[in-house]
C-alpha positions, 0 to 999 in steps of 0.5 A, a space after each residue: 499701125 499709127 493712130 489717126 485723130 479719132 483715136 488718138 483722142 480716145 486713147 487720150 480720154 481713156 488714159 485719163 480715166 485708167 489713171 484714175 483706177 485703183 493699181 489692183 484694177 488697173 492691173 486686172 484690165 491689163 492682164 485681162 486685155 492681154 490674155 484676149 490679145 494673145 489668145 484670139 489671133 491664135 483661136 480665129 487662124 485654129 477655126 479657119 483651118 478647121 473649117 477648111 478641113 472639113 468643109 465650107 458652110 458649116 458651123 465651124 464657119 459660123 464661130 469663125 466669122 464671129 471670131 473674125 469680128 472679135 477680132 476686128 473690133 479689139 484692133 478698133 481698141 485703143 486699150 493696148 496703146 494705154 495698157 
């Protein structure tokens, strides 16, 4: 997806900033970054079917919708776009 202007000046102001880390660090927050990237879509689609095997209101569905927010807020991220 495109980054709008908001984003783009994020992403601007955070490579600026990633730049100035020493190459150890920055390679922790990369790894680290993609760790969660690869591993959360996995985790909310595994809740969700959970929940739909066992039924609706339960806490399952709970730690889904947390997820599901996680999830949200790393696509609000402009870290992948610098890492």
């Amino acid at each position: 997806m495109a980054m709008n202007e908001s984003q783009k000046t994020r992403a601007a102001a955070l490579r600026t900033e990633m730049k100035k880390l020493d190459p150890a660090t920055y390679q922790d927050i990369r790894e680290s970054y993609y760790r969660i990237a690869d591993n959360l879509r996995p985790l909310v689609d595994a809740l969700e079917k959970a929940d739909a095997d066992l039924g609706p209101n339960g806490p399952i569905l709970e730690e889904h919708y947390i997820f599901c927010e996680m999830l949200d807020r790393l696509n609000k991220s402009v870290l992948g776009a610098i890492v």
